[in-house]
C-alpha positions as CSV (number, residue, x, y, z in Angstrom):
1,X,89.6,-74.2,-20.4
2,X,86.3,-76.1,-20.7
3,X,82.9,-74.5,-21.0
4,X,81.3,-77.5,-19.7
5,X,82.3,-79.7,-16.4
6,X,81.5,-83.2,-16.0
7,X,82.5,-84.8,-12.4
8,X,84.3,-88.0,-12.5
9,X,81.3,-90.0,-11.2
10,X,78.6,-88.6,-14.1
11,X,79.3,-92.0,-16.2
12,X,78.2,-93.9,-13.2
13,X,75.2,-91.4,-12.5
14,X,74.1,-92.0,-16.1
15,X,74.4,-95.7,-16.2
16,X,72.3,-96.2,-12.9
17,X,70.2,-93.7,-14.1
18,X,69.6,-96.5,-18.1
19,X,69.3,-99.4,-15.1
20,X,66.8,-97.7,-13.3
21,X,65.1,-97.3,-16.3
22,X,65.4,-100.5,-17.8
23,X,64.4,-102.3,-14.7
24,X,61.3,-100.2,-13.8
25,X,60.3,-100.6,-17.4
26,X,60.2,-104.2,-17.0
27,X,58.5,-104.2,-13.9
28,X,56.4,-101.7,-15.6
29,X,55.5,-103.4,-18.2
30,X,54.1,-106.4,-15.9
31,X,51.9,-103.8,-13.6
32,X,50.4,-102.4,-17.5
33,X,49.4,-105.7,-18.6
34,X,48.1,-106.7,-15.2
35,X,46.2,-103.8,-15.2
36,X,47.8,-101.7,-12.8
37,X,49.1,-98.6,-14.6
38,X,46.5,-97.1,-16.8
39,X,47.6,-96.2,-20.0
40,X,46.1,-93.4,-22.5
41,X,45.5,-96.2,-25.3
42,X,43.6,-99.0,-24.7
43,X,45.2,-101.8,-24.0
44,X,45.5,-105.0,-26.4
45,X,46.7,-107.8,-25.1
46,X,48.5,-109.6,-27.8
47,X,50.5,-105.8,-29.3
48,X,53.9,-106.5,-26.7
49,X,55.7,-104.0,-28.5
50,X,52.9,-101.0,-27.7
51,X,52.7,-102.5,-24.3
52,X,56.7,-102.2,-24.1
53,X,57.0,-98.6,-25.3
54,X,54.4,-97.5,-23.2
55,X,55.8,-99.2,-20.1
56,X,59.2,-97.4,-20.7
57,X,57.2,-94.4,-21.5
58,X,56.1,-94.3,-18.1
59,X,59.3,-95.0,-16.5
60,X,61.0,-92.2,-18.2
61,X,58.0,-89.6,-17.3
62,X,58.1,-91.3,-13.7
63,X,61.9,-91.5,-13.1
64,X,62.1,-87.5,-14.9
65,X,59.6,-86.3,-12.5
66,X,57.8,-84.6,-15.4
67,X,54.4,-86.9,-15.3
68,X,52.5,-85.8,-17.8
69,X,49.3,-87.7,-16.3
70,X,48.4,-89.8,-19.0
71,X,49.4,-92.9,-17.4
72,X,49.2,-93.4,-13.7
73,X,48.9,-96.0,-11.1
74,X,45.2,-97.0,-10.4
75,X,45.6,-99.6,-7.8
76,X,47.8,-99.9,-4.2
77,X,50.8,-101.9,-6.1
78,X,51.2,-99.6,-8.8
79,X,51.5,-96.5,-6.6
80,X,53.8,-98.6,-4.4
81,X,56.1,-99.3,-7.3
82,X,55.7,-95.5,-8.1
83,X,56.9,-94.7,-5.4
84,X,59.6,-96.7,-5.1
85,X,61.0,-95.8,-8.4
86,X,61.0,-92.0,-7.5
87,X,62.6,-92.7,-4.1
88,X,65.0,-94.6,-6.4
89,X,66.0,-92.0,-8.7
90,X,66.2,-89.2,-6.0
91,X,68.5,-91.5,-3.8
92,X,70.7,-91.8,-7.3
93,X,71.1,-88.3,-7.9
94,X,71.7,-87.4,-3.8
95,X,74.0,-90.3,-4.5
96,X,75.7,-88.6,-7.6
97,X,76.2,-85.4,-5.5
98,X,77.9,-86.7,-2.7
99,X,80.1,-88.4,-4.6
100,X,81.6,-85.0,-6.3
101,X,85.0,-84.8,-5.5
102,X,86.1,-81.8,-3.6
């Protein structure tokens, strides 16, 4: 007997859960530099890397639903793409339950 169940679907749930991720970190990344996420640090133009990690930073605290604060959308296209990544990642897991076999 197992102490821990896994449904059949939770592979697919965590895989569309790392391409939800990746993809709003991309998209992410773009609204930072654009200057429509502000970030805790300031923001240097030419350090991609910091720019990266705090792009998926904010995807991760975003898609989690823990949101710290410390970065947040300050214009209407950032809280648009907010938005649409947390209706993405409810949708996923709604998705993920109604997919458990009975």
């Amino acid at each position: 007997m197992s102490i821990l169940y896994f449904s059949s679907n939770f592979g697919a749930v965590v895989i569309g859960v790392l391409f939800l991720i990746t993809i709003f970190t991309l998209i992410n990344y773009w609204l930072i530099v654009d200057k429509h996420i502000k970030t805790t640090k300031a923001y240097i133009p030419n350090d991609y890397k910091s720019t990266l990690i705090e792009s998926a930073y904010f995807s991760t605290t975003s898609l989690s639903t823990s949101g710290y604060g410390d970065s947040y959308p300050i214009t209407q296209t950032g809280q648009i793409v907010v938005i649409i990544q947390h209706i993405a990642i409810i949708l996923l897991f709604i998705g993920g339950m109604l997919l458990e076999p009975k």
